[in-house]
Backbone as CSV, one residue per row, in Angstrom:
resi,resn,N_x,N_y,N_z,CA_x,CA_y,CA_z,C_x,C_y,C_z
1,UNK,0.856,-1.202,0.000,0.000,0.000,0.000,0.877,1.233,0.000
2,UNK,0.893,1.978,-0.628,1.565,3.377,-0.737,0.986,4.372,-0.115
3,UNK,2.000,5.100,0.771,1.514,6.391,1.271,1.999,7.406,0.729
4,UNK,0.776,7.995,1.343,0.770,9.576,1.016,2.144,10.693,1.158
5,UNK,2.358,10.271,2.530,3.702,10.582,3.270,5.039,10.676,2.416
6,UNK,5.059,9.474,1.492,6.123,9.379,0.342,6.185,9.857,-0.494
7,UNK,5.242,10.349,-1.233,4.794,11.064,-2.467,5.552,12.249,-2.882
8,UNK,6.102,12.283,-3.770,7.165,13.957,-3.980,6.391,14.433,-4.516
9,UNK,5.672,15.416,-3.908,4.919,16.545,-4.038,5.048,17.950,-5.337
10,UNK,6.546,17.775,-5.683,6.940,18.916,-6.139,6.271,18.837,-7.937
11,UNK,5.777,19.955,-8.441,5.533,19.852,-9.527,6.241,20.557,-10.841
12,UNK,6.427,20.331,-11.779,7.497,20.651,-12.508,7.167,21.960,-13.274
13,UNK,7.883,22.720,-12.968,8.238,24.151,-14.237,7.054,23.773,-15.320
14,UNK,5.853,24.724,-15.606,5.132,24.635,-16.764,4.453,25.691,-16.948
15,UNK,4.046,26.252,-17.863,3.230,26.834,-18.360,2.305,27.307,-18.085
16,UNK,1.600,27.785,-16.893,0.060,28.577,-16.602,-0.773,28.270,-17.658
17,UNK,-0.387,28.833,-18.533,-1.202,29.319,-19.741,-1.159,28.097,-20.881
18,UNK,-0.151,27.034,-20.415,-0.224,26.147,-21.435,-0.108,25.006,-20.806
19,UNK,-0.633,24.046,-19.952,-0.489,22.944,-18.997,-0.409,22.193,-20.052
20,UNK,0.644,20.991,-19.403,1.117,19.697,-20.201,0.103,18.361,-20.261
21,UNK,-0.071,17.950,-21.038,-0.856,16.752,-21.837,-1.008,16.144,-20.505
22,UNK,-1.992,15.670,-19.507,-1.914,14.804,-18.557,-3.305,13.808,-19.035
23,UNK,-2.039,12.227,-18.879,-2.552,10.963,-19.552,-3.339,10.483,-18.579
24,UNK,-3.254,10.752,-17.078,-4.167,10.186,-15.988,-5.506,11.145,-15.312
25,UNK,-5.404,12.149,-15.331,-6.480,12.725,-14.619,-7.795,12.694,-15.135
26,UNK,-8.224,12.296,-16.263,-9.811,12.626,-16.456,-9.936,11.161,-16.385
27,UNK,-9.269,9.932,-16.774,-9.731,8.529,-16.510,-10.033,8.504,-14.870
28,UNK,-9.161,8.937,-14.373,-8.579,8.562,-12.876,-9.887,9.377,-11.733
29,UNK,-10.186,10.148,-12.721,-11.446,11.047,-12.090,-13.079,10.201,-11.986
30,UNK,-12.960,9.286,-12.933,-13.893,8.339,-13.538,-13.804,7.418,-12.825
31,UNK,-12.378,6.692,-12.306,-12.393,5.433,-11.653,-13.189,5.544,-10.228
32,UNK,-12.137,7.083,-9.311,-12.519,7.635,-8.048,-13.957,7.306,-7.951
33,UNK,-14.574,8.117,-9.255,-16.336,8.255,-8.623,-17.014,6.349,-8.800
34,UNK,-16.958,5.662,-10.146,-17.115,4.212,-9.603,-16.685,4.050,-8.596
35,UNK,-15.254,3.797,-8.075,-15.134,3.270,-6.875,-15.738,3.749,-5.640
36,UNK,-16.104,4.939,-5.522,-16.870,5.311,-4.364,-18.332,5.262,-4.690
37,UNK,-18.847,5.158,-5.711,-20.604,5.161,-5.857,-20.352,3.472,-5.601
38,UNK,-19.429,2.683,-6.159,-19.945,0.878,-5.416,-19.418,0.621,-4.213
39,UNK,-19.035,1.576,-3.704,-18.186,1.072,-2.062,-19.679,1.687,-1.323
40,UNK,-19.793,2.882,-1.508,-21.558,3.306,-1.131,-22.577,2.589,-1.681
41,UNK,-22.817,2.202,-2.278,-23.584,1.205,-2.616,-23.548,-0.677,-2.133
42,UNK,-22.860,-0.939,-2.246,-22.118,-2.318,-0.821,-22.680,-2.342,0.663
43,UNK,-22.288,-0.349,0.701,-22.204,-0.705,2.431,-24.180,-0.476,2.885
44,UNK,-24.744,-0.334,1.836,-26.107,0.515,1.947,-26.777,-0.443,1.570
45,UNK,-26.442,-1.644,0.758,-27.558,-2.589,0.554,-28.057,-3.425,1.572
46,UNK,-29.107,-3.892,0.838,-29.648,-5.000,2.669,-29.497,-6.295,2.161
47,UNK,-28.644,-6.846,2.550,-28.086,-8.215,2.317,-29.328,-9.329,2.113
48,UNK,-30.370,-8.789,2.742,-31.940,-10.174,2.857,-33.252,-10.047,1.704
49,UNK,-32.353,-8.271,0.464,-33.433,-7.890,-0.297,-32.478,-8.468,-1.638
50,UNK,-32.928,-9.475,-2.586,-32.381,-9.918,-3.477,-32.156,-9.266,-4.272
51,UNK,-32.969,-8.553,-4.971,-33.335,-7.410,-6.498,-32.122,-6.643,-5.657
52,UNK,-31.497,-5.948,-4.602,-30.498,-4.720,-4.063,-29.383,-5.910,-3.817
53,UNK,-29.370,-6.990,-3.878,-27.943,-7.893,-3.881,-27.406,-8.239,-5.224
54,UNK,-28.344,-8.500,-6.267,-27.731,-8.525,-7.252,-27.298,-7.579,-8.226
55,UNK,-28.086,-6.246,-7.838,-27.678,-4.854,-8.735,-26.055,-4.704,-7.817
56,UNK,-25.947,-4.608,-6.820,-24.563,-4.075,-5.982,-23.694,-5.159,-6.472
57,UNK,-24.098,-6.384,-6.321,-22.531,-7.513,-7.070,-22.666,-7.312,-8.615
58,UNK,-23.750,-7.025,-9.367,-23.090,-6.339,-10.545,-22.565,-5.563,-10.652
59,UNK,-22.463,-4.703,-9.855,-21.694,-3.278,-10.052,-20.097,-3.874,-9.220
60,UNK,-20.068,-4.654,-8.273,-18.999,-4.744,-7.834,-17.905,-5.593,-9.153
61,UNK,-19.062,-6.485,-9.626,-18.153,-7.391,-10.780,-17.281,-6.184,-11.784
62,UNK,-18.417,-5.749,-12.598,-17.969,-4.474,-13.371,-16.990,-3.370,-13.033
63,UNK,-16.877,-3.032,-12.134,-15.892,-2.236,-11.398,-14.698,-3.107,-11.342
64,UNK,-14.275,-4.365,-10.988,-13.554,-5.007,-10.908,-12.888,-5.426,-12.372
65,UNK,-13.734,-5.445,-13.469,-13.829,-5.567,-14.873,-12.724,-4.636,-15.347
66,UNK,-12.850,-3.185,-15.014,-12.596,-1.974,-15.079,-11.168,-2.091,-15.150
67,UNK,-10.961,-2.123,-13.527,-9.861,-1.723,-12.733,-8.747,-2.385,-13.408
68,UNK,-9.517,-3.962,-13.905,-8.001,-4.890,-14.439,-7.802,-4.301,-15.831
69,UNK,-8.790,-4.099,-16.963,-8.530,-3.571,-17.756,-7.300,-2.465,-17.965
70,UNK,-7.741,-1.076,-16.959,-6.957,-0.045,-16.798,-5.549,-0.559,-16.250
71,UNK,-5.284,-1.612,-15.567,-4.084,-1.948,-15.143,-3.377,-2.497,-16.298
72,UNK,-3.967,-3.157,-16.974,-3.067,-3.501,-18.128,-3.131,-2.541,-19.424
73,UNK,-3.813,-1.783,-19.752,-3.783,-0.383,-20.142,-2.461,0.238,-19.861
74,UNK,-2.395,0.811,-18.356,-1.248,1.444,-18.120,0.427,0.311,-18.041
75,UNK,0.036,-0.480,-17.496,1.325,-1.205,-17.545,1.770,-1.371,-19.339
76,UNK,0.914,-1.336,-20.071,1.391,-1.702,-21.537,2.085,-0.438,-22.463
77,UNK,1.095,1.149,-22.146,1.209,1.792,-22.820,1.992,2.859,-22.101
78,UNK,1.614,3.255,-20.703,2.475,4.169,-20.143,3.429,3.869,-19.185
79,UNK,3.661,2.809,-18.846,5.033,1.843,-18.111,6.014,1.755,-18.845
80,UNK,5.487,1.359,-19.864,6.120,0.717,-21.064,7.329,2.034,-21.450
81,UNK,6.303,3.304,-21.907,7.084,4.185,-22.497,7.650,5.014,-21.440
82,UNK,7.617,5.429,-20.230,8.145,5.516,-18.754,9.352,4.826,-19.064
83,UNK,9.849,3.677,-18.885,10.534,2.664,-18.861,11.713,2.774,-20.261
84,UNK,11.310,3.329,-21.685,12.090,3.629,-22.753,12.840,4.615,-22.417
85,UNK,12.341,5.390,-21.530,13.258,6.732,-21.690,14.244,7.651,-20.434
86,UNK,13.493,6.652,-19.046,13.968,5.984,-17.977,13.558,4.859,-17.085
87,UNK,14.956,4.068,-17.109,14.776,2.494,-16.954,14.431,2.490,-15.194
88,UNK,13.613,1.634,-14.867,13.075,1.730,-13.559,12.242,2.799,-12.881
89,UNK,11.656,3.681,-14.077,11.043,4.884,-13.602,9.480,4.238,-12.918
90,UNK,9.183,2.994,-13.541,7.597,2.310,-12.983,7.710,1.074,-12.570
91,UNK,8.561,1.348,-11.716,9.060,-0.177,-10.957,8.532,-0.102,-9.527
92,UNK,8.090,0.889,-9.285,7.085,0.913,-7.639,5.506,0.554,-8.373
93,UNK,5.502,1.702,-9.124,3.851,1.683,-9.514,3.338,-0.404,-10.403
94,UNK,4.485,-1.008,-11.129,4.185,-1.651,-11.370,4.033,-2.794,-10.310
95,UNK,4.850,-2.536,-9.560,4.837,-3.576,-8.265,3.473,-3.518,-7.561
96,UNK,3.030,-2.493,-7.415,1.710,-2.011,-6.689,0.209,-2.705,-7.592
97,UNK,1.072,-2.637,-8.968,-0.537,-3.108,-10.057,-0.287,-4.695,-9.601
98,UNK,0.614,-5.588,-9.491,0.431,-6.667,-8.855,0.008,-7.098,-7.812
99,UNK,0.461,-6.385,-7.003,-0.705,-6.176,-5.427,-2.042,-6.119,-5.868
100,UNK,-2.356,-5.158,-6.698,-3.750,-5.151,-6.946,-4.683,-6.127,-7.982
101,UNK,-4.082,-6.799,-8.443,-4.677,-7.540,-9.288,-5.174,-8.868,-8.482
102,UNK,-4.129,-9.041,-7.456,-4.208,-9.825,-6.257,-5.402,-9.817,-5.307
103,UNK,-5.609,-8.343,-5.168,-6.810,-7.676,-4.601,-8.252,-7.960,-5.184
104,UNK,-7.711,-7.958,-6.803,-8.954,-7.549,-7.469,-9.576,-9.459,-7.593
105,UNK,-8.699,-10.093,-7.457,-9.138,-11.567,-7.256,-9.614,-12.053,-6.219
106,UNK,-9.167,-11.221,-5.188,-9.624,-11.711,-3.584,-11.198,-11.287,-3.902
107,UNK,-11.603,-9.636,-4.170,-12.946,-9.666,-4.173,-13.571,-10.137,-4.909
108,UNK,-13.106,-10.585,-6.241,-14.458,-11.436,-6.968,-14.554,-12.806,-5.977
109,UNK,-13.758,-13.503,-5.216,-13.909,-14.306,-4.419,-15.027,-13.838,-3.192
110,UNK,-15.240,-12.629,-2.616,-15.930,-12.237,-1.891,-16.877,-12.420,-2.285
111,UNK,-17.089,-11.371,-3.571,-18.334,-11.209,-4.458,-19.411,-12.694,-4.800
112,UNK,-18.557,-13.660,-5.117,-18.945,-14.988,-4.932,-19.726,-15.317,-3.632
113,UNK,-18.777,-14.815,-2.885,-19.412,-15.666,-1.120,-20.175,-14.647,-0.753
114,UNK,-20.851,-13.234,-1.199,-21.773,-12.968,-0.515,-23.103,-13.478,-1.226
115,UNK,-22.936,-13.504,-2.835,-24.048,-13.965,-3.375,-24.157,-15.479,-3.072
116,UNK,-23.174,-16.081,-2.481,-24.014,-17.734,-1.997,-24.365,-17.625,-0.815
117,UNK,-23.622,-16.695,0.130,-24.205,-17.146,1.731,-25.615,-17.077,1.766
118,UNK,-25.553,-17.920,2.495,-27.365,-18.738,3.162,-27.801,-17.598,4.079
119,UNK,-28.873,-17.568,4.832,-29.484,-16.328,5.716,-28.789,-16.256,6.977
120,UNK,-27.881,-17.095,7.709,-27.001,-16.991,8.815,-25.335,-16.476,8.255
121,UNK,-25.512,-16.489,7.171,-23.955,-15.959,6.718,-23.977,-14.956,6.231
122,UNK,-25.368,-14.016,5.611,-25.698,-13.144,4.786,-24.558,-12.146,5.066
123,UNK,-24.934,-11.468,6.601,-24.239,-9.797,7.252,-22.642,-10.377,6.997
124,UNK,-21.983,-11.299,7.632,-20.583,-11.523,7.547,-19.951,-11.392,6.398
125,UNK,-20.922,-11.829,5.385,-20.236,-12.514,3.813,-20.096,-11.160,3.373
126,UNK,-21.688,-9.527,3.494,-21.322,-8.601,3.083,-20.194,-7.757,3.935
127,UNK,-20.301,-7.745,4.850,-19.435,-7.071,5.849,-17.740,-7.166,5.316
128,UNK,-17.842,-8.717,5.328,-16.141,-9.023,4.640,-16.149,-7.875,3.745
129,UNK,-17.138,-8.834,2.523,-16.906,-7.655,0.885,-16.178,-5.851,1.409
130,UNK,-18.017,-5.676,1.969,-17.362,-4.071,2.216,-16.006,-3.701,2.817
131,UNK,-15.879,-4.435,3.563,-14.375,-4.196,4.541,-13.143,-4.233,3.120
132,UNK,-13.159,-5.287,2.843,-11.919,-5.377,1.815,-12.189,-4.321,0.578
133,UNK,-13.225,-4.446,0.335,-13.564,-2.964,-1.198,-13.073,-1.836,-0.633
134,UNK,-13.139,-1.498,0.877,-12.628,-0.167,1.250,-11.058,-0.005,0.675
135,UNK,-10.801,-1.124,1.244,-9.376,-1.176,1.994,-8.701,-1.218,0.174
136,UNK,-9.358,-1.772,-0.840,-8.804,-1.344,-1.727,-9.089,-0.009,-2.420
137,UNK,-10.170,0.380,-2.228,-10.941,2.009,-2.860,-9.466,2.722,-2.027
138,UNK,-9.083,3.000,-1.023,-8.216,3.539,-0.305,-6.893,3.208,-0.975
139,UNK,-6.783,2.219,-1.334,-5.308,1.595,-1.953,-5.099,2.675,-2.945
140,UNK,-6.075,2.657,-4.058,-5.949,3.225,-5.440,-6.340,4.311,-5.437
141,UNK,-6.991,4.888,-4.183,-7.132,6.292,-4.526,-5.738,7.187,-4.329
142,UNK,-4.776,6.193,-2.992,-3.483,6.507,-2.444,-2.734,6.474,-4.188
143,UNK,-2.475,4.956,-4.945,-1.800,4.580,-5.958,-1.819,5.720,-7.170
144,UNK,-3.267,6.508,-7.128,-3.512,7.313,-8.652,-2.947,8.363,-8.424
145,UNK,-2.897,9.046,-6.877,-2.331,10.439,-6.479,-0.825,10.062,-7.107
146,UNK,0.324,8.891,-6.647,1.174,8.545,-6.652,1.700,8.681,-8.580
147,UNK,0.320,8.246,-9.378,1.096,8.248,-10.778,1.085,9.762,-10.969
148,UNK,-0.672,10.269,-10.618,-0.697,11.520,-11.136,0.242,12.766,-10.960
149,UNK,0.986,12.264,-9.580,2.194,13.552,-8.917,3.521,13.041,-9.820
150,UNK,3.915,11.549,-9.670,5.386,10.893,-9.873,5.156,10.858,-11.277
151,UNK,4.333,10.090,-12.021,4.793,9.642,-13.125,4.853,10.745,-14.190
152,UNK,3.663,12.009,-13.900,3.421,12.710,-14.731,4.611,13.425,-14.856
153,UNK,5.319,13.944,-13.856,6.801,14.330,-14.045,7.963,13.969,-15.201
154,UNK,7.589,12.405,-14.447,8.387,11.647,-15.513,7.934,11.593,-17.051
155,UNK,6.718,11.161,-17.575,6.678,11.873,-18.775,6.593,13.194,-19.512
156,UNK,6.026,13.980,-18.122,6.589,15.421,-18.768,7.934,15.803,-19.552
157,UNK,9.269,15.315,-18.493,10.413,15.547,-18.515,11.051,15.072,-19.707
158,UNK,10.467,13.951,-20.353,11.027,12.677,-21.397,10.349,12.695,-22.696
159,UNK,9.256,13.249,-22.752,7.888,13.225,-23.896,7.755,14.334,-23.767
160,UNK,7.638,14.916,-25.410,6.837,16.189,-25.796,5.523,15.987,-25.724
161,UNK,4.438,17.152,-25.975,3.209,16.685,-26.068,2.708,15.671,-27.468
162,UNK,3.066,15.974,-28.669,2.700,15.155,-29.359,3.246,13.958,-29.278
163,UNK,4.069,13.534,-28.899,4.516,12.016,-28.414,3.590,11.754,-27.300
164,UNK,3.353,12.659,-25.838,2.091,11.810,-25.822,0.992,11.969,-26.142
165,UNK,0.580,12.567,-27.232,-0.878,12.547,-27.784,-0.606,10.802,-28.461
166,UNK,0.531,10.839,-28.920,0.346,9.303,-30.061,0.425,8.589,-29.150
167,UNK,0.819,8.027,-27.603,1.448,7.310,-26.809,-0.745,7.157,-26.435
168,UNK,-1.678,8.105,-25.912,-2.785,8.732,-25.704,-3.791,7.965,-26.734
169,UNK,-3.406,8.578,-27.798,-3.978,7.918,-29.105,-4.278,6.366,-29.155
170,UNK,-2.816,5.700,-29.055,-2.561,4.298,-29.401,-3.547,3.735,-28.075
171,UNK,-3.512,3.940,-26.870,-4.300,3.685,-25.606,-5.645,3.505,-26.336
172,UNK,-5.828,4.385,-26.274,-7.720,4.614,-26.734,-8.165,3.853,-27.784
173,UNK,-7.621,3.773,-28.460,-7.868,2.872,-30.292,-7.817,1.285,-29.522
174,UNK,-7.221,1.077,-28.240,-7.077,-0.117,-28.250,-7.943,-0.652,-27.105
175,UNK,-9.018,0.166,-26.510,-10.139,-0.202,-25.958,-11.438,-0.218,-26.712
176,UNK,-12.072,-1.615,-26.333,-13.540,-1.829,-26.781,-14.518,-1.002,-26.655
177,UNK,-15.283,-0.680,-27.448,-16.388,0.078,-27.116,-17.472,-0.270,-26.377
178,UNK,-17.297,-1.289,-25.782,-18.211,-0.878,-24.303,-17.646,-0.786,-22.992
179,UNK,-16.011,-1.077,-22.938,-15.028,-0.618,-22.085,-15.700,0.643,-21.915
180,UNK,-15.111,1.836,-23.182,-15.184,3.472,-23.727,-16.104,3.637,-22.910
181,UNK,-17.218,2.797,-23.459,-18.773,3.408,-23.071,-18.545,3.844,-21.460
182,UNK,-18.538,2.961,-20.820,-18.389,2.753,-19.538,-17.403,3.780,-18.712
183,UNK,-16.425,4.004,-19.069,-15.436,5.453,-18.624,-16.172,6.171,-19.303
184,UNK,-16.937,6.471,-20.006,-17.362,7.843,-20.349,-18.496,7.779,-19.463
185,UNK,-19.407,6.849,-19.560,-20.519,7.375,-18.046,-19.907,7.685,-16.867
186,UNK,-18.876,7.401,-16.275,-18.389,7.695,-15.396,-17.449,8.840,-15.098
187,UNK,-17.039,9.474,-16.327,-15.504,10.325,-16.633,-16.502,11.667,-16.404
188,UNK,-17.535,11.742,-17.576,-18.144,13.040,-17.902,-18.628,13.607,-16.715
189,UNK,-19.497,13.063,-16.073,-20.048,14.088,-15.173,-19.301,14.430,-14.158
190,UNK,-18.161,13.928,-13.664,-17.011,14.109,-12.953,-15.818,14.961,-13.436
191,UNK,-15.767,15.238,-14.782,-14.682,16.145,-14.980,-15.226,17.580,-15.240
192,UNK,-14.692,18.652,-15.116,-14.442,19.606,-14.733,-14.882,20.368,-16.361
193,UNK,-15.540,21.567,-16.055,-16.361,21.854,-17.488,-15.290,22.261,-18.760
194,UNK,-14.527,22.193,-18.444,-13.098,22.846,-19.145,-12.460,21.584,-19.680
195,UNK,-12.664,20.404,-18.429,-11.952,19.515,-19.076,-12.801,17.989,-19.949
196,UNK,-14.587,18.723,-20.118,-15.816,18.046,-20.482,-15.523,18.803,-21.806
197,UNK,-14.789,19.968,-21.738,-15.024,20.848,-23.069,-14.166,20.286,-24.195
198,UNK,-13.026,20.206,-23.344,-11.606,19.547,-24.652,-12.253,18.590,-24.776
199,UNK,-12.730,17.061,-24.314,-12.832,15.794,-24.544,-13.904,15.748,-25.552
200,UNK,-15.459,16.978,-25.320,-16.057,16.697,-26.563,-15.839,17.504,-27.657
201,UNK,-14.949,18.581,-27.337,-14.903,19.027,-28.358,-13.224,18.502,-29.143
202,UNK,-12.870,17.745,-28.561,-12.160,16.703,-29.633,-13.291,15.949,-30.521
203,UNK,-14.100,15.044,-29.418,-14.500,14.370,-30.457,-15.578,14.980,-31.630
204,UNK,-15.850,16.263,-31.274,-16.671,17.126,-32.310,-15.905,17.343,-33.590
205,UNK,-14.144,17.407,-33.246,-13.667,17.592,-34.444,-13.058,16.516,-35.257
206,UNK,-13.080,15.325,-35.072,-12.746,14.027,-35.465,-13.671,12.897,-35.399
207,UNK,-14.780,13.199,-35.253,-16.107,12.174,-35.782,-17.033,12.836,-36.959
208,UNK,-17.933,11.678,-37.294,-18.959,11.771,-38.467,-19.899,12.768,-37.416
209,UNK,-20.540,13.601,-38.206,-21.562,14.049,-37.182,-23.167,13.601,-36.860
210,UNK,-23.429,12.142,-37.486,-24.237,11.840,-36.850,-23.191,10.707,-35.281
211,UNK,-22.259,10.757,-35.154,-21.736,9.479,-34.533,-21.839,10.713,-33.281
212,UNK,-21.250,12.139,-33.948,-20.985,13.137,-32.805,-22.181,13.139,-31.696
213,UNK,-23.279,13.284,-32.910,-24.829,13.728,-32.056,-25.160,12.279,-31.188
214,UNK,-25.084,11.345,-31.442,-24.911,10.198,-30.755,-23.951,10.133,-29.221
215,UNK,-22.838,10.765,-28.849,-22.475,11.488,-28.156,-22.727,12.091,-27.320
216,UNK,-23.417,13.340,-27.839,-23.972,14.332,-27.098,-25.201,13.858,-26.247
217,UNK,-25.896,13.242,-27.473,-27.298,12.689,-26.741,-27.435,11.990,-25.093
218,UNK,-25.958,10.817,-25.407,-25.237,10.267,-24.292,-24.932,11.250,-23.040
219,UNK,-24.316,12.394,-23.300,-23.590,13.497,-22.692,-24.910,14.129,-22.167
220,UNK,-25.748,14.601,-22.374,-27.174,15.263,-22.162,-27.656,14.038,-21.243
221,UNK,-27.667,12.812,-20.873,-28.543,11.645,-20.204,-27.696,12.122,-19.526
222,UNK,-26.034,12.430,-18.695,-25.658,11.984,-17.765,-25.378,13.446,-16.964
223,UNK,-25.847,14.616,-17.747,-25.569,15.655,-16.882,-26.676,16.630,-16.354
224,UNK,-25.936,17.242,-15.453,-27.311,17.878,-14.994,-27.405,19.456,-15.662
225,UNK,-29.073,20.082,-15.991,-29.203,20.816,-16.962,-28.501,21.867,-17.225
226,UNK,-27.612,21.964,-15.662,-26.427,23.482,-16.149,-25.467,23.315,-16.603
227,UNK,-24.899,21.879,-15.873,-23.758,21.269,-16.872,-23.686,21.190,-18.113
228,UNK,-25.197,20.882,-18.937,-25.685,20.720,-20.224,-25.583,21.984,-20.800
229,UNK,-26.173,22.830,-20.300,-26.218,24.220,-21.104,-25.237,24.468,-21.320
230,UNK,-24.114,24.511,-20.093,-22.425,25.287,-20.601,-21.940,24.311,-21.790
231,UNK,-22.250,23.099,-21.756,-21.073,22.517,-22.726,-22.020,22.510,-23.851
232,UNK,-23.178,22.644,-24.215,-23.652,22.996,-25.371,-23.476,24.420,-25.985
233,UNK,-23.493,25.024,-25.304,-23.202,26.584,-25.814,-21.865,26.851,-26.116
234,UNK,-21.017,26.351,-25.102,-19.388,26.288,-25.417,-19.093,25.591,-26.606
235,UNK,-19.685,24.812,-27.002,-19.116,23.621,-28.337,-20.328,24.158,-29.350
236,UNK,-20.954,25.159,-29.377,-21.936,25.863,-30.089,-23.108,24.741,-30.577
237,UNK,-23.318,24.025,-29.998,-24.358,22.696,-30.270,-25.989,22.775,-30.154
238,UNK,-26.349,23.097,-31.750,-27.452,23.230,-31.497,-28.722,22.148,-31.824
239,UNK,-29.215,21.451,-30.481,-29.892,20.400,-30.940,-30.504,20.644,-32.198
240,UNK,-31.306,21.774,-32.541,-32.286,21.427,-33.666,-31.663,21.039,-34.757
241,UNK,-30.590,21.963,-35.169,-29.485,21.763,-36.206,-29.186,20.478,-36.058
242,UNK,-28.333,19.922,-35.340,-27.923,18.478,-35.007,-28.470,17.287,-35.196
243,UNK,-30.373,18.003,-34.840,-31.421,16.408,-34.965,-31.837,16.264,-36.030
């Protein structure tokens, strides 16, 4: 488990006016809120109401789905290139994704034993779950501060921005679209209207525009109506035009 305590805090010489390409913060913003809407959701269900046991272990499965995905995500694409340009630069963080994968096996094992326990095992079987989901929600919320402070340094220092736009690029092209789907219900309404603005208004300028309005439509279900207004007016989006 990594602490906080260790973390080099210091952030590197940049730009005000021109902040550097960061490959973790709007995913990492996405994971935070899953992991805390199913750790709240775990500790709030009633273990004896079936229809609220099987929506919470779906969400716990899926979350777990996630997490391994993104681990081999980053170990492939940004370890990888970390590692080209200094050797041992993700040799803590990768050590830590093994811990967690470890983790992420223990709870589908939970996840298992709360959906079999019988009515005398029900509270224990969830109690475990919740106890250990904390103890990892806490792990990775400690682990993401750790890339987002350490590593980003390190590719700042080593990578221009368009090296990592292609490093960015190659990532994304190589997730499924219902992976995508899934970080984007979770990414959008959690990132920051500035940083809801670049993401669609990338994809405003590099999609078909019925695929765009398909998008938006998505983007409009998950926000709330002020959120909606700014990023429609900002990206000049006018439903009627659009439909």
């Amino acid at each position: 488990m990594s602490s906080l305590n260790t973390l080099d805090t210091r952030q590197p010489a940049v730009n005000a006016a021109a902040p550097r390409l960061n490959l973790y913060q709007s995913v990492h913003k996405g994971l935070r809120a899953f992991m805390a809407d199913t750790l709240t959701k775990i500790g709030s269900t009633d273990p004896h109401d079936p229809i609220e046991c099987a929506a919470s272990l779906a969400q716990v499965r899926s979350l777990l789905a996630i997490c391994q995905a993104h681990l081999e995500h980053e170990n492939h694409f940004i370890h990888s290139a970390m590692e080209r340009r200094q050797a041992g630069s993700a040799k803590r963080c990768a050590g830590e994704h093994i811990e967690h994968e470890a983790h992420i096996a223990q709870l589908g094992e939970l996840t298992a034993a709360a959906e079999a326990a019988n009515s005398t095992k029900q509270l224990d079987a969830w109690r475990e779950l919740y106890q250990a989901l904390s103890e990892f929600v806490a792990e990775n919320f400690e682990h993401m501060l750790l890339e987002e402070r350490q590593h980003n340094q390190i590719l700042w220092q080593h990578y221009t921005d368009d090296e990592l736009h292609q490093i960015h690029g190659a990532l994304l092209a190589s997730i499924p679209a219902d992976e995508m789907a899934h970080h984007f219900r979770w990414m959008l309404p959690h990132l920051s209207h500035l940083e809801r603005l670049a993401m669609l208004g990338g994809m405003q300028q590099g999609m078909p525009a019925p695929v765009f309005k398909a998008q938006m439509d998505n983007a409009r279900s998950l926000l709330n109506p002020h959120a909606w207004g700014k990023l429609a007016r900002d990206l000049s989006y006018d439903e009627v035009t659009h439909g």
